[in-house]
Each structure stands twice: as structure tokens, then as C-alpha cells.
N, C-alpha and C positions, 0 to 999 in steps of 0.2 A: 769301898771302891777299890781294895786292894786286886781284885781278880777282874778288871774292869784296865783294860790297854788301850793305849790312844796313840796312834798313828799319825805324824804330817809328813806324807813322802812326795816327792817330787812330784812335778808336772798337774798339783792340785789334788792329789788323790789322799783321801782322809780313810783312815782302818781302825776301827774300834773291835775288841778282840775282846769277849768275855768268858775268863776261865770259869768253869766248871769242874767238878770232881771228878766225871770218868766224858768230857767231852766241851768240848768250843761252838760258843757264836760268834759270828763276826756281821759288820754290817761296815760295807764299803762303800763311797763315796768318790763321787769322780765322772768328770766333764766325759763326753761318748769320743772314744778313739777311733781311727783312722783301721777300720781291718778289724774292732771289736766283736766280740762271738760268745757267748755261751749258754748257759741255761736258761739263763734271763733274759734272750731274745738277742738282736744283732743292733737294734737300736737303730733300723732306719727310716723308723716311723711305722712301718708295716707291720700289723701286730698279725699279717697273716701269716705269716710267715716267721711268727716266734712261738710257735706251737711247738710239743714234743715231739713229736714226727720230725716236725721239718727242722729242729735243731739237729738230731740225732742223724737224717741225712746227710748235715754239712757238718757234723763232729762225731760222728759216733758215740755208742753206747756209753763210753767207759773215756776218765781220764787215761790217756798210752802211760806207762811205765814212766817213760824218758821224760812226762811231765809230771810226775808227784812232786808235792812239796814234802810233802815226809819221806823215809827210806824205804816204807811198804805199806802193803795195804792193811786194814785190819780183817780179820776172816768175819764173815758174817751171814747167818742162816737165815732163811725166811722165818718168819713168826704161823703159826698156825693160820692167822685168817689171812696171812699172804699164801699159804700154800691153798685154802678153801675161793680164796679168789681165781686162782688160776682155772678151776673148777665151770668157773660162767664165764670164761672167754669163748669167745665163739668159734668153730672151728675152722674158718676162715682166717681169722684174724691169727690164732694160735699156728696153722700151718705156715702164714706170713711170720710171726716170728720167727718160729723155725727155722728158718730159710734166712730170716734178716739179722737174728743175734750172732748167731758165730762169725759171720762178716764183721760186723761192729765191734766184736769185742777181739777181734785176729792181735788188735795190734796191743794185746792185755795179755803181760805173762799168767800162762796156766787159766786165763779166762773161759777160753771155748772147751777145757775139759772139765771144768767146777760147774757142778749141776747146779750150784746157789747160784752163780753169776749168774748163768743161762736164765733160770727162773725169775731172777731179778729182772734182765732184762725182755722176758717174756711181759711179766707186769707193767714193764712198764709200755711192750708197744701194745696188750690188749689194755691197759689203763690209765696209761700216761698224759693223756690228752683230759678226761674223764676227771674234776675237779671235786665231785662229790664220792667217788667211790667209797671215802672211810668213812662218810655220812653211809651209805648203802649199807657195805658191811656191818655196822653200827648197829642200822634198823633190822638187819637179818638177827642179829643178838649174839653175834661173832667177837 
């Protein structure tokens, strides 16, 4: 249990942090705040509205800069069948990122010039919503 952290911080909020070798889990705990927001939906019950889209509408692509908890990002490239997925977005949906990742990620140093980020966040508006795609991929034999 030594790489296994246990958090009791104010206002009832519980952080269990488990180290790993080259990366962290965490799994946090805690009563729904006033103004609450992120990947994991807004928590007001509406779970239509806690989709990737419509997070990414009211937060953007990318944690901004001025909110990291560490001092920078780690660099990181698509994997092969992230670069073959991009391949079956449709070209609808592929124009719409176009147009919507460099907005989203404006407020990300060097974001909207790194062709990973872009592509990242191309993935994620042609498949972010999309709960089986790495089953898909999988069955393509990617």
C-alpha cells in the first residue's frame, strides 16, 4: 500500500492517489458543488447534457494553462490506430472539428499549432461521444 495516498480535505472531499511507475490514478470523492463542471458531467441531474460535446461547449477542449496542476504538459503523439481512426470520421463531422478545435484549444500555449493536439482533439469531437469506438477499432484488428 505504500504507492496507495489517502486524502481527507476539507469540505468532505476524499482523494485517493495511486502511484504508479511512469503515471497516476486517482479516484475522488465528494458531495456535488455549487458551480461544479468537468468531464464527468455538471451533476444536475441531466445526464443530457453531460456528454462530450456539450462539456467541451461550456469548457473547452483542453485544461487553459493557468489551470494545470503540474508546471507543463507532457508531449504526446497519437498511437497508430488513433491516427487510422481519424480516417472514418466523416467528413461532416471532420470539417466541424476543423473549425471547432482551434477555438477550444486558443486558450492552450502552442495548442492550435501542435498537429497532436489538433488531432487529439479532432478524436475526440468525431468520437468522443462514441463509447465503443476501441471495441470498433479492436474488431477492425487495429
Amino acid at each position: 500500500e505504500r504507492h496507495i495516498v489517502h486524502m481527507e480535505l476539507p469540505m468532505g472531499i476524499r482523494l485517493t492517489i495511486l502511484r504508479w511507475g511512469n503515471y497516476l490514478d486517482f479516484r475522488l470523492a465528494m458531495a456535488p458543488q455549487g458551480g461544479m463542471d468537468g468531464a464527468c458531467g455538471n451533476f444536475n441531474g441531466d445526464p443530457t447534457d453531460d456528454a462530450t460535446e456539450a462539456v467541451f461547449q461550456r469548457l473547452g477542449a483542453r485544461v487553459p494553462d493557468s489551470e494545470l496542476l503540474f508546471k507543463g504538459r507532457a508531449p504526446f503523439k497519437l498511437s497508430e490506430v488513433e491516427e487510422k481512426l481519424l480516417d472514418l470520421c466523416s467528413s461532416t463531422t471532420m470539417a466541424r472539428a476543423r473549425e471547432e478545435c482551434p477555438k477550444q484549444l486558443a486558450g492552450v500555449r502552442d495548442a492550435p499549432q501542435d498537429q497532436n493536439a489538433l488531432k487529439s482533439c479532432y478524436l475526440d469531437v468525431c468520437f468522443g461521444s462514441n463509447e465503443h469506438v476501441l471495441k470498433m477499432a479492436t474488431q477492425m484488428g487495429w
